[in-house]
C-alpha positions in Angstrom: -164.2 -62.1 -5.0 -167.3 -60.9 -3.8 -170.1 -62.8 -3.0 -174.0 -62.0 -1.9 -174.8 -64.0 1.7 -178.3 -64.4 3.2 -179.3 -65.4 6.4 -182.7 -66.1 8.1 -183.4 -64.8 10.9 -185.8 -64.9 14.0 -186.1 -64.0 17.6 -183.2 -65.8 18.5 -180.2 -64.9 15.9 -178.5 -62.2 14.6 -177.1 -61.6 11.2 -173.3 -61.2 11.0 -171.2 -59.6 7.9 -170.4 -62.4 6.1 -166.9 -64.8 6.2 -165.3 -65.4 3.7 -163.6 -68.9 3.1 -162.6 -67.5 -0.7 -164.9 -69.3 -3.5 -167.4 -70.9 -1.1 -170.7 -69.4 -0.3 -171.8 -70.3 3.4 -175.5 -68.4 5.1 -174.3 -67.7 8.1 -176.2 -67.2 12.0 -174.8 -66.2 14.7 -177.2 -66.5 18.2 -176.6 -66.5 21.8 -174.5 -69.6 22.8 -172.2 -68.2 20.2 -172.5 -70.9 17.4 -172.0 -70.4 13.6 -173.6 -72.6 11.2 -171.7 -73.1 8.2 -174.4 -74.2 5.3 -172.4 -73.9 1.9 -173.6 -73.8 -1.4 -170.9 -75.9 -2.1 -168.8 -78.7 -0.2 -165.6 -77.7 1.0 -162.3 -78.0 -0.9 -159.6 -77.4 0.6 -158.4 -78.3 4.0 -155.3 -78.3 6.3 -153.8 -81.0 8.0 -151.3 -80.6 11.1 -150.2 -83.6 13.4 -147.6 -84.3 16.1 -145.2 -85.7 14.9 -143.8 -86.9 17.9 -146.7 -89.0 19.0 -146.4 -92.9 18.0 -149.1 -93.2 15.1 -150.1 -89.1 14.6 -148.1 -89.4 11.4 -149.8 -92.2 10.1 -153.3 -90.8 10.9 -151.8 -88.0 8.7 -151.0 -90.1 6.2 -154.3 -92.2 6.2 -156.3 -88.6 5.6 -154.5 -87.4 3.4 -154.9 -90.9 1.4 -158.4 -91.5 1.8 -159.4 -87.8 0.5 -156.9 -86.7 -2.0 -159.0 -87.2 -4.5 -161.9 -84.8 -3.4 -160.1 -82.8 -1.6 -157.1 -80.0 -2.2 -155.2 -80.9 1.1 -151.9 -79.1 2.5 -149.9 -80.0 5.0 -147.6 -78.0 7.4 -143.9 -78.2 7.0 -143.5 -80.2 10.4 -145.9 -83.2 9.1 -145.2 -82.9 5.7 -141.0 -83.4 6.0 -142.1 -86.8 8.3 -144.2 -87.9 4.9 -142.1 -86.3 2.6 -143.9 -84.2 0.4 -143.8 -80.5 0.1 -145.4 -78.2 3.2 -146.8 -75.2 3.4 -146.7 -72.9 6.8 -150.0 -72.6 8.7 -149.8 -69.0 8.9 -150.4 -69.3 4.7 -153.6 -71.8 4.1 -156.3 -69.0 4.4 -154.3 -67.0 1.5 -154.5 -70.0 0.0 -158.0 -71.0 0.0 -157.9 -73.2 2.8 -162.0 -73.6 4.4 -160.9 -76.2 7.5 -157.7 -77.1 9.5 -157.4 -80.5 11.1 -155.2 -81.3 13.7 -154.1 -84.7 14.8 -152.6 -84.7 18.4 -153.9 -83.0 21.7 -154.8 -80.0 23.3 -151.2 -78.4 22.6 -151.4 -79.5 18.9 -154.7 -77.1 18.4 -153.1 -74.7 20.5 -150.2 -74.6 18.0 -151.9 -74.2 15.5 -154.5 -71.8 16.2 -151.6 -69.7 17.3 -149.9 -69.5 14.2 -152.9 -67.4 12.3 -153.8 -64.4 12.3 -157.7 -64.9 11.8 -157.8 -68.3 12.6 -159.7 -71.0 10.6 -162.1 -73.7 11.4 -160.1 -76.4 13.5 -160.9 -79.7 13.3 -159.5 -82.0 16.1 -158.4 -85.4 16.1 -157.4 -86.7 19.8 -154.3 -88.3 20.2 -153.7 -86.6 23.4 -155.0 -87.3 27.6 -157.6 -85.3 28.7 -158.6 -82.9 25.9 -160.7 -80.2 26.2 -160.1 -78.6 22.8 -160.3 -82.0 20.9 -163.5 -84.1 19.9 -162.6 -86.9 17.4 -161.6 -90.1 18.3 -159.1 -91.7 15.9 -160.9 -94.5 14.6 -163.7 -91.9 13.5 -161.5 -89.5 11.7 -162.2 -90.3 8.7 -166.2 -90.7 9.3 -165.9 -87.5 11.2 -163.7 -85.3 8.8 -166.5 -86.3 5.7 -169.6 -85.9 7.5 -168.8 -81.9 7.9 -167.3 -81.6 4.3 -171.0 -80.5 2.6 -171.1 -77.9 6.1 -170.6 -77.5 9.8 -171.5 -75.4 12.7 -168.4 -73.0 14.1 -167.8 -72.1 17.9 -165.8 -69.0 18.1 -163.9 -68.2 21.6 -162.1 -65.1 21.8 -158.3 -64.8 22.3 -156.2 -62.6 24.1 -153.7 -60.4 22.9 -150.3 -59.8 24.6 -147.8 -56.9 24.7 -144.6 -56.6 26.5 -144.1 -53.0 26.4 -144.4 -52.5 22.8 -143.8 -55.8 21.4 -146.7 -57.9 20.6 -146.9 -61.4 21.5 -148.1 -64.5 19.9 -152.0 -64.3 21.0 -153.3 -66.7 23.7 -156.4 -69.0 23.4 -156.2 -70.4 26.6 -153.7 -68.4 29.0 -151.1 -66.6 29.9 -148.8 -67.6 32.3 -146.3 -65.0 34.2 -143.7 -67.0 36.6 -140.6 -67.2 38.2 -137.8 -67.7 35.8 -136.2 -69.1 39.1 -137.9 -72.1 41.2 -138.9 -71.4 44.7 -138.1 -68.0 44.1 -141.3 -65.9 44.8 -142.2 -62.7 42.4 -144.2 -59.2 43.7 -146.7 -58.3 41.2 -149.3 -55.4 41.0 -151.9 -56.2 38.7 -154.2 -53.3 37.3 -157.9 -53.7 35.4 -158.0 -50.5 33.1 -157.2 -47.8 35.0 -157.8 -50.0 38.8 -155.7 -51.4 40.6 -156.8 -54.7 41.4 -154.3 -56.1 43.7 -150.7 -56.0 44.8 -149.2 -59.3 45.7 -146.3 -61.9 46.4 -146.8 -65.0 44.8 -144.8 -67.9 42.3 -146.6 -66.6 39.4 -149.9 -65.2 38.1 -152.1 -66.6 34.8 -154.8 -64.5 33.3 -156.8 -67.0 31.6 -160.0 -67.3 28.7 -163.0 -68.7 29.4 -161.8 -71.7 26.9 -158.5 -71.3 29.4 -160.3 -71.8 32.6 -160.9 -75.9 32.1 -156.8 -75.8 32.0 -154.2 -74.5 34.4 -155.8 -71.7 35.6 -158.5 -74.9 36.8 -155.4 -76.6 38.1 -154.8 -73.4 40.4 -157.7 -73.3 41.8 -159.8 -70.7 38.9 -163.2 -71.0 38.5 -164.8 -73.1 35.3 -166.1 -70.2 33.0 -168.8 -71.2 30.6 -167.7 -69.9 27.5 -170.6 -67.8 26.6 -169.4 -65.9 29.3 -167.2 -62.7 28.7 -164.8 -62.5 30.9 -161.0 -62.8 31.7 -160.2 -64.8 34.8 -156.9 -63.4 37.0 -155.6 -66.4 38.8 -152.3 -66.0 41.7 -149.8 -68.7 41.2 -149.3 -70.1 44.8 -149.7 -66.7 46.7 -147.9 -65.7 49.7 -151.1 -64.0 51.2 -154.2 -66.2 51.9 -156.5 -63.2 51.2 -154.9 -63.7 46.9 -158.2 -64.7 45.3 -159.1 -65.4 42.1 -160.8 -62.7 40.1 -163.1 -62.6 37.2 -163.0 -59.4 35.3 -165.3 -57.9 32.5 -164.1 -59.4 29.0 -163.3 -55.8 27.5 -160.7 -55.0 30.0 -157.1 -54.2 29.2 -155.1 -56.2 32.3 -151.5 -54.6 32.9 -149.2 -56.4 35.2 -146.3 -54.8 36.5 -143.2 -56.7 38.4 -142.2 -54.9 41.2 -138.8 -56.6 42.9 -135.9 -55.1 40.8 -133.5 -57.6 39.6 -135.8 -60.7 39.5 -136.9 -62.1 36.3 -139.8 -63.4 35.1 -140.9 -65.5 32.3 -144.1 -64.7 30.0 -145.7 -68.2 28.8 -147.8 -68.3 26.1 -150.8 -71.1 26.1 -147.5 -73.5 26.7 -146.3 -72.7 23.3 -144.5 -69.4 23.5 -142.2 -68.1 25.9 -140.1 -64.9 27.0 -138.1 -63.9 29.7 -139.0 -60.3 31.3 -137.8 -58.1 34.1 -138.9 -55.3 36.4 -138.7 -52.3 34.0 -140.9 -54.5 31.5 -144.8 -53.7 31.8 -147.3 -56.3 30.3 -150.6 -55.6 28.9 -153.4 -58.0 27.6 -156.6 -57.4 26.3 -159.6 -59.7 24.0 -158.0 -59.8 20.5 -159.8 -58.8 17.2 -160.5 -62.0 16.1 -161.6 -65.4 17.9 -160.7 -69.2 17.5 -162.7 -71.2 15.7 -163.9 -74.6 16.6 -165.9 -77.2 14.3 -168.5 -78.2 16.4 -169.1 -81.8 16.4 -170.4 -83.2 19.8 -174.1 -82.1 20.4 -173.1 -82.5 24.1 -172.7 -78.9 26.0 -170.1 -77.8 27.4 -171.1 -78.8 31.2 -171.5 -82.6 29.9 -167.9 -82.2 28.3 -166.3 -80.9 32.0 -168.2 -83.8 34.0 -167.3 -86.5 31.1 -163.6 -84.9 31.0 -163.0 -84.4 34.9 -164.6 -87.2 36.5 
């Protein structure tokens, strides 16, 4: 269907083409700190719900949603949640085809990352904590359901770019926060040469090697000693694993790059790790390239708190 969008706009914004979320109209901005705002003509309809279901109470949060909504709301669940409840499920990978505005996920960090993970051009996510830390999650659980209906008549979107991943010609599953190349065998150091388009950045002995997102920096590629990238920024951050050479630094690299990796011991195997979700065991004569995807995740925004008070609330 076809529908006409507006948009105002001033000094600050840009107009976008328009996204379409099937029958509802939304006006949509797009300016600088890379924020959409969502105003629909009308509420939305239909939603997604994903939870762990291996986390003590996720299920039941699930259940309490899906309860407290039904009756406004067209909700489908993924086949995971749904079997726990038993009623009928239908695959992430299917609720945009299907009309679907907003996903909500009830778990942690890996829960979204799931999720986001298993679309193609990923919808509004929605994310209730049940998890630790949490970077990617912003809803306690006793405000879900406060939360969930106070966006319902429109919300503001932030969009953070993905990687894609290709081991020779295979594609991966794309990454939100990193990827992760390491030892398939513990103690067992790997020699990598790393290239930024046609450079080569750097030749080097080390565990393992992440290239991370900006959304990806707060995560391991932190843990490893990366630096925390504002996400407004556009770049891709190349992080050694525990490198043999003290002069190994992290790099930041321009956003547009295409990063190939090459493993250069014969008969040593790696393993490709994808935002923790996704794994796959390479070798020497495998090469792997990664470059920004075509199409970003997409975050509700709910906390009016920026993203340097989230890392000082979240890591101190």
């Amino acid at each position: 269907m076809q529908v006409q969008v507006t948009a105002n706009v001033s000094k600050q914004f840009i107009v976008l083409p328009t996204i379409g979320y099937n029958t509802v109209t939304y006006y949509t901005t797009f300016n600088i700190s890379n924020r959409k705002s969502l105003k629909g003509k009308s509420m939305i309809t239909k939603v997604g719900v994903v939870s762990r279901c291996d986390k003590p109470g996720a299920v039941e949060i699930a259940r309490d949603i899906i309860e407290h909504f039904q009756k406004k709301l067209d909700i489908y669940v993924d086949p995971g949640t749904a079997s726990e409840l038993g009623i009928e499920g239908v695959p992430v990978a299917r609720m945009r085809q299907l009309g679907v505005q907003m996903v909500i996920t009830i778990g942690g960090d890996g829960t979204v990352l799931r999720t986001v993970q298993h679309m193609d051009d990923p919808l509004p996510v929605i994310s209730i904590n049940l998890g630790t830390l949490g970077f990617l999650v912003d809803v306690e659980a006793d405000d879900a359901l406060q939360t969930i209906d106070s966006v319902l008549s429109g919300f503001e979107v932030d969009e953070r770019f993905r990687m894609d991943i290709w081991i020779n010609d295979m594609k991966l599953p794309p990454a939100t926060n990193e990827v992760v190349i390491i030892t398939a065998h513990p103690a067992k150091m790997l020699a990598y040469r790393v290239w930024v388009d046609e450079h080569e950045l750097e030749e080097l002995r080390a565990d393992g090697l992440i290239i991370a997102t900006p959304t990806g920096s707060t995560a391991y590629a932190m843990s490893a000693g990366g630096p925390i990238v504002d996400p407004k920024v556009d770049t891709i951050v190349v992080v050694p694993l525990a490198p043999f050479k003290l002069s190994s630094r992290p790099w930041a690299v321009p956003g547009q790059s295409t990063i190939k990796v090459e493993l250069l011991l014969p008969d040593k195997e790696a393993e490709v790790v994808v935002d923790g979700q996704f794994s796959k065991v390479i070798s020497s004569s495998d090469i792997i390239r990664i470059k920004k995807a075509a199409t970003p995740a997409r975050f509700v925004r709910i906390n009016t708190d920026g993203f340097y008070d989230k890392v000082k609330s979240k890591l101190h």
